[in-house]
Phi, psi and omega in degrees: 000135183312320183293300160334309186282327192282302199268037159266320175310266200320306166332296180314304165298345100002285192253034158285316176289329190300311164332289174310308168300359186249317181288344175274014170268348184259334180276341144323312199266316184250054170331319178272344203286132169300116146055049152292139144288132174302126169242128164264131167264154181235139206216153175199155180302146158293015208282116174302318195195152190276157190296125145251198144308328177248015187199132128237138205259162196269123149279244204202193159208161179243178184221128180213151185275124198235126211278131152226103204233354146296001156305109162282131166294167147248137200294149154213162192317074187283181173234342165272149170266014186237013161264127184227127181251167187239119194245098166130207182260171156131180138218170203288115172341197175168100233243095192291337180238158179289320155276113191250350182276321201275096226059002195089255192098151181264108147124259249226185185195118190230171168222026169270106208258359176294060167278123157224165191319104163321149150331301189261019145103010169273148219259161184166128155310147157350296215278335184094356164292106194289121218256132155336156143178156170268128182304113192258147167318184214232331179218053174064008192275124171305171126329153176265016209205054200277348170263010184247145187291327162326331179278333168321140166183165209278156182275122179267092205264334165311315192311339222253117181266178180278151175218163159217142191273101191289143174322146151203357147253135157227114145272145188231111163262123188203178173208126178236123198283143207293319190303323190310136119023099182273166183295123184257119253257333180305313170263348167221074185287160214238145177215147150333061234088014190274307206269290207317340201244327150105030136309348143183135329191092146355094194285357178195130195224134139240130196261129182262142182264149198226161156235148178261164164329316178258022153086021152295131144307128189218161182217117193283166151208084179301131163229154185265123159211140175288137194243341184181172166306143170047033183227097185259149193275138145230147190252105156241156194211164194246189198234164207285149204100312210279307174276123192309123177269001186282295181282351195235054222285171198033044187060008161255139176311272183216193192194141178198212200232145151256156136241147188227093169339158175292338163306343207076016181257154168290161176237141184306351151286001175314093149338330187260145209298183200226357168239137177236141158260108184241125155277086186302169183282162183290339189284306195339315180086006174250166182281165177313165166194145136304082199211138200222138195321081154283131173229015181102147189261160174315131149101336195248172180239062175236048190175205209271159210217195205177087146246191183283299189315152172273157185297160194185149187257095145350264165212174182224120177234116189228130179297194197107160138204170196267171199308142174204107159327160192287122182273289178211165165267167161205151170240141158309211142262319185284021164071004160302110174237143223245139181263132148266131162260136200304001183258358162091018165273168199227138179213124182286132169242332185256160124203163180308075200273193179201128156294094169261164166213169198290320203197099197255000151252049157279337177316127176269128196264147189252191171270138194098062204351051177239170207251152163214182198273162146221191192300341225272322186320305173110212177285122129343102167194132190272106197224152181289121176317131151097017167212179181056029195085327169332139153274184183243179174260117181267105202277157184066010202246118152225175193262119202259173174276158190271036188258157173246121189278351148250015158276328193267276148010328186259329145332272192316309197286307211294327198272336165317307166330292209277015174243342152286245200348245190336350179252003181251341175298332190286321218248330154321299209282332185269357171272291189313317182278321156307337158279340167292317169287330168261023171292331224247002183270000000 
C-alpha cells in the first residue's frame, strides 16, 4: 500500500538527514583542527522496485559520506619551524609508537603538521603521532630501499649532540706589492723551510686560524718573500708542537711559488699546491686533516693579485667551528631536516617523505586526523617533497581546515527543514491511515 510505502519513504529520509546532521557537526566542530578535511552527505536514491506506467512503488533516499580529503587547506603562518604544512598532495608518515620495529605500532598518514619534541626528544603531533622520516648521511645520502615504510623512523631531535666542525677550506683574497724589493738570493741564499724554521723573516705574513676534528684552534702562517720578478716564495707552517715534526719538519705544511703575469694576475705556473695535509703532533690524539687551498685561479684577480699597493690580507673565508650543542631544527621544502649548532655548524640528520596515493579520498579516516589505507585508497608511494608528484613542505606552516562555517550553518538549516518535511510526511500518512480506519466505524 502507497501510505505505507510513503511513510517508510519518510523514515528514510528522517534518518538520511539525521545522517547529515552528524556529518555536519563533525565539520563544525572541528573548524579549528589543523588539516582537518571537509566531510560531505552526499544523499542518493532508494529504489524498492521500479516505476511503470500504471503503479508506483515508494523508495527512499540514503545519505552516504564523502571524504574530500584531497581538499588543500590554507597554510598560515607558525612559530614553530617544526609546525609543517604541505602545499600540494601528499601527507605526513606516522606512527602510533616510537619504536615502530619493536611491536609495530600502526601506520598512519595526516597532514596535521603540529609537531614537537616529546619528553624523550621524538617530533609527535596534537594526536600524540610520532612523525616518520629517513635517516640521512652526514653527506645528505638516503637509504637505499627508500620505498618501503620499512626504510623509515621517527625523527629523534635529542639524538642529535653538539659537534665540531673541522676546517676544511681557506679561501684567500691578498695583494702582494708588486715594488718590493726581491730577496737577493746570492748573498741570502733561500731553501724551502727557512721562514718556517725562522732562518728567515717573512717579508708578508698572514696568520689563518684553523679548527681540528675536536673543535681545537690552531695557527697557520703564511709567509711571502719575493725571489724575483713578479715571483714570490711561499711558505705555510704551523706552530711549534702543534704539528708532527717527523712528516712535517719545523712545522711546515707545505711551499710553493706565485707567478704573477704583468698584468697582477697569477699565472699557471704557480707551484703552490692547493690541498695542504696537516699532520697534527701524536700527544694531540687527532688524525691527519685535509683542507684545501683557494688563492685564486690564472688570469683572474679572485685570490692573491701583485700590485703597486702594500701587501695586505683582502678577506679570508675559512670554514670550521669550535665544539657548540644543538640550537634548532629547521626543514626545508624538500624535507631535509637540518640541525643548527650554537657554533653555526649545520648538519642533515633527516629527511622527510611524503605519502602519495591513486585516491587519496579512499582513505579511512581515523582518531587523531589520520588516515590508514584501504583498497579504495589505491597504491602507496613514498616520494622526496617536490618530486614524484609529491607538494612541498612548508616549514613554520600549518594547514588549517577546509570546513566553511557558512556554508555548513546554511547546510544545518537546509537539512534541519527536510527532516521536519520528512517527519510531516509520516504524521500525512498516518491521518490517511486513520480515515481508512474510520471508514468501518
Amino acid at each position: 500500500m502507497s501510505i505505507f510505502g510513503a511513510m517508510y519513504t519518510g523514515v528514510t529520509g528522517m534518518a538520511a538527514n539525521s545522517q547529515a546532521l552528524g556529518i555536519i557537526s563533525d565539520n563544525i566542530a572541528n573548524a579549528n583542527t589543523v588539516g582537518y578535511k571537509e566531510t560531505s552527505a552526499q544523499f542518493a536514491t532508494l529504489v524498492a522496485q521500479p516505476a511503470t506506467q500504471t503503479r508506483y512503488t515508494t523508495g527512499g533516499v540514503q545519505s552516504l559520506p564523502r571524504a574530500m580529503v584531497d581538499q588543500q587547506g590554507l597554510l598560515q603562518s607558525a612559530a614553530s619551524p617544526t609546525d609543517l604544512g604541505i602545499s600540494g598532495n601528499g601527507f605526513f608518515v606516522v606512527n602510533t609508537q616510537s619504536d615502530s620495529t619493536a611491536g609495530g605500532g600502526t601506520t598512519m598518514f595526516t597532514r596535521a603538521g603540529s609537531f614537537r619534541p616529546d619528553s624523550d626528544g621524538y617530533l609527535v603531533n596534537s594526536a600524540g603521532y610520532y612523525l616518520m622520516g629517513w635517516p640521512t648521511g652526514a653527506d645528505g645520502s638516503l637509504p637505499p630501499n627508500v620505498t618501503n615504510l620499512s626504510s623509515l623512523v621517527p625523527i629523534d631531535v635529542s639524538s642529535l649532540t653538539g659537534t665540531a666542525e673541522p676546517t676544511s677550506s681557506i679561501a684567500l683574497k691578498a695583494n702582494l706589492q708588486s715594488t718590493q724589493t726581491a730577496l737577493d738570493t746570492t748573498a741570502t741564499p733561500y731553501a724551502a723551510g727557512d721562514m718556517a724554521s725562522g732562518a728567515l723573516e717573512p717579508q708578508f705574513a698572514n696568520n689563518i686560524q684553523v679548527y681540528d676534528s675536536q673543535g681545537g684552534t690552531h695557527d697557520l702562517t703564511m709567509g711571502f718573500v719575493k725571489t724575483g720578478a713578479n715571483t714570490w716564495n711561499v711558505e705555510i707552517y704551523g706552530g711549534a708542537g702543534e704539528l708532527d715534526t717527523t712528516a712535517q719538519p719545523n712545522g711546515l705544511v707545505a711551499s710553493g711559488t706565485l707567478v704573477f703575469g704583468a698584468d697582477g694576475t697569477l699565472q699557471s705556473s704557480s707551484t703552490l699546491p692547493s690541498t695542504l695535509n696537516v699532520t697534527w703532533g701524536a700527544s694531540s690524539g687527532l688524525g691527519s686533516q685535509s683542507i684545501k687551498l683557494n688563492y685564486g685561479s690564472a688570469g683572474h684577480t679572485d685570490g692573491i693579485t701583485q700590485y703597486a699597493s702594500p701587501s695586505s690580507v683582502i678577506s679570508s673565508t675559512i670554514d670550521g667551528a669550535v665544539f657548540g650543542g644543538i640550537s634548532s631544527v629547521e626543514v626545508g621544502k624538500d624535507g631535509a631536516v637540518t640541525a643548527i649548532f650554537e657554533n653555526g655548524a649545520r648538519r642533515q640528520v633527516a629527511t622527510i617523505p611524503l605519502a602519495t596515493f591513486v585516491n587519496p579520498n579512499g582513505l579511512q579516516a581515523q582518531s587523531g586526523n589520520a588516515y590508514v589505507v584501504t583498497a579504495e585508497s589505491g597504491a602507496l608511494s613514498l616520494q622526496q617533497p617536490g618530486s614524484g608528484g609529491a607538494g612541498t613542505i612548508q616549514s613554520s606552516s600549518l594547514e588549517s581546515s577546509t570546513v566553511d562555517l557558512a556554508q555548513e550553518f546554511a547546510n544545518l538549516i537546509t537539512t534541519q527543514r527536510a527532516y521536519s518535511a520528512n517527519s510531516r510526511v509520516i504524521t500525512t500518512a498516518n491521518d490517511m491511515l486513520d480515515d481508512v480506519i474510520r471508514i468501518i466505524r
